[in-house]
C-alpha positions in Angstrom: -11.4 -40.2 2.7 -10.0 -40.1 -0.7 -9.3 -37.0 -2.3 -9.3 -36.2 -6.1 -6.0 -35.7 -7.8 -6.4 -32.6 -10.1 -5.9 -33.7 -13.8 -3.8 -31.1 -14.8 -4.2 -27.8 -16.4 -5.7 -27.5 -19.8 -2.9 -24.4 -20.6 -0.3 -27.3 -19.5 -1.9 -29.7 -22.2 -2.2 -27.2 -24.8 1.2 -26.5 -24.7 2.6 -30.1 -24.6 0.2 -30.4 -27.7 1.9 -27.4 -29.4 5.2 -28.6 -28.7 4.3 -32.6 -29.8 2.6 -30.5 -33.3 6.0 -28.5 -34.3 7.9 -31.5 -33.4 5.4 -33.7 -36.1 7.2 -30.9 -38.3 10.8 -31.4 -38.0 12.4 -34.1 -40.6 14.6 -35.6 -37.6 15.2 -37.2 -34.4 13.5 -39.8 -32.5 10.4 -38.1 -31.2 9.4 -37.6 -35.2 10.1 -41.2 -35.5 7.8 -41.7 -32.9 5.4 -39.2 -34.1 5.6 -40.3 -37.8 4.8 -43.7 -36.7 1.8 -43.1 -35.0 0.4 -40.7 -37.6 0.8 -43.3 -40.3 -0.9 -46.1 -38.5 -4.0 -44.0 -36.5 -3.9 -40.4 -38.3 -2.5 -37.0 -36.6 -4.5 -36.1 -34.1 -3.3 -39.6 -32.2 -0.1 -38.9 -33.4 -0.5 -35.2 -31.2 -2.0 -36.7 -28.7 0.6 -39.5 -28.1 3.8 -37.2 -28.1 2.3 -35.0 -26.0 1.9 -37.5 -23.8 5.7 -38.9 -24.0 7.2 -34.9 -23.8 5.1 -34.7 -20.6 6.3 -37.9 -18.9 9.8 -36.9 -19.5 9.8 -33.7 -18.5 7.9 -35.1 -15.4 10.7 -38.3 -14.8 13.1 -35.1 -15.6 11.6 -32.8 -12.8 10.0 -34.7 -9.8 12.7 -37.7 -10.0 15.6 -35.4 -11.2 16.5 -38.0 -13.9 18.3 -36.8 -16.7 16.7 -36.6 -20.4 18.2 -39.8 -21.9 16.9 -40.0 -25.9 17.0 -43.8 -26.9 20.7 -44.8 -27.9 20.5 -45.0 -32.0 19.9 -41.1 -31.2 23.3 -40.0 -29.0 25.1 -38.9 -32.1 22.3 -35.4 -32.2 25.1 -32.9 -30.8 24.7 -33.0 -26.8 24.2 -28.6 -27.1 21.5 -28.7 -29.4 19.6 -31.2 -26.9 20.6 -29.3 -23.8 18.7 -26.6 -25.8 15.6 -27.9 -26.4 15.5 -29.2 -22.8 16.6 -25.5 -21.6 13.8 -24.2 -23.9 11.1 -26.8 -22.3 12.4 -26.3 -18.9 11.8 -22.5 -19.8 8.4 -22.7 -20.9 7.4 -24.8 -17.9 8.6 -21.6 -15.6 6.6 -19.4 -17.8 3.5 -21.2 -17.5 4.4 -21.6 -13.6 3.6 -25.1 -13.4 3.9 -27.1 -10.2 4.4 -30.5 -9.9 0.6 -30.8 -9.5 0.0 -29.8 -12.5 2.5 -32.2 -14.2 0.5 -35.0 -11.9 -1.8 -35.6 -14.7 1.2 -37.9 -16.4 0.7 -40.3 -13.9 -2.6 -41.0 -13.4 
């Protein structure tokens, strides 16, 4: 008997979508390469969509599999605090929202 996998909660989405939508904002870094990208090829609401999507599949690699948050290389010279911050500040809002790890199972389905 196979049971269904819930898809998440919708506060959970909402708020990866608010974080990928200030990040479309900033002028640097690699995730508004990534978003930039996107939203020049397929329009901003993929581009949303998209980064949601990669925040959520770090944070989840970061959480369940205890990996550390490694930005792709080009990136390292970002100072290492102001990263530690915005992964503090994520890891923060997770807590606040008292997500679980069924929540986050969404990512990987």
């Amino acid at each position: 008997m196979s049971h269904h996998i819930p898809k998440g909660s919708s506060r959970l989405k909402i708020a990866f979508r608010n974080t990928a939508n200030a990040i479309g904002n900033l002028k640097e870094g690699w995730l508004v390469d990534f978003f930039k990208r996107i939203n020049y090829k397929k329009g901003r609401a993929t581009a949303v969509t998209a980064l949601a999507r990669k925040l959520a599949v770090i944070i989840w690699n970061m959480l369940v599999k205890g990996q550390n948050y490694n930005p792709p290389t080009q990136y390292l010279f970002l100072d290492e605090k102001r990263k530690m911050g915005m992964v503090k500040r994520i890891q923060k809002q997770i807590t606040k929202f008292g997500l679980t790890n069924e929540d986050l199972s969404f990512i990987t389905n």
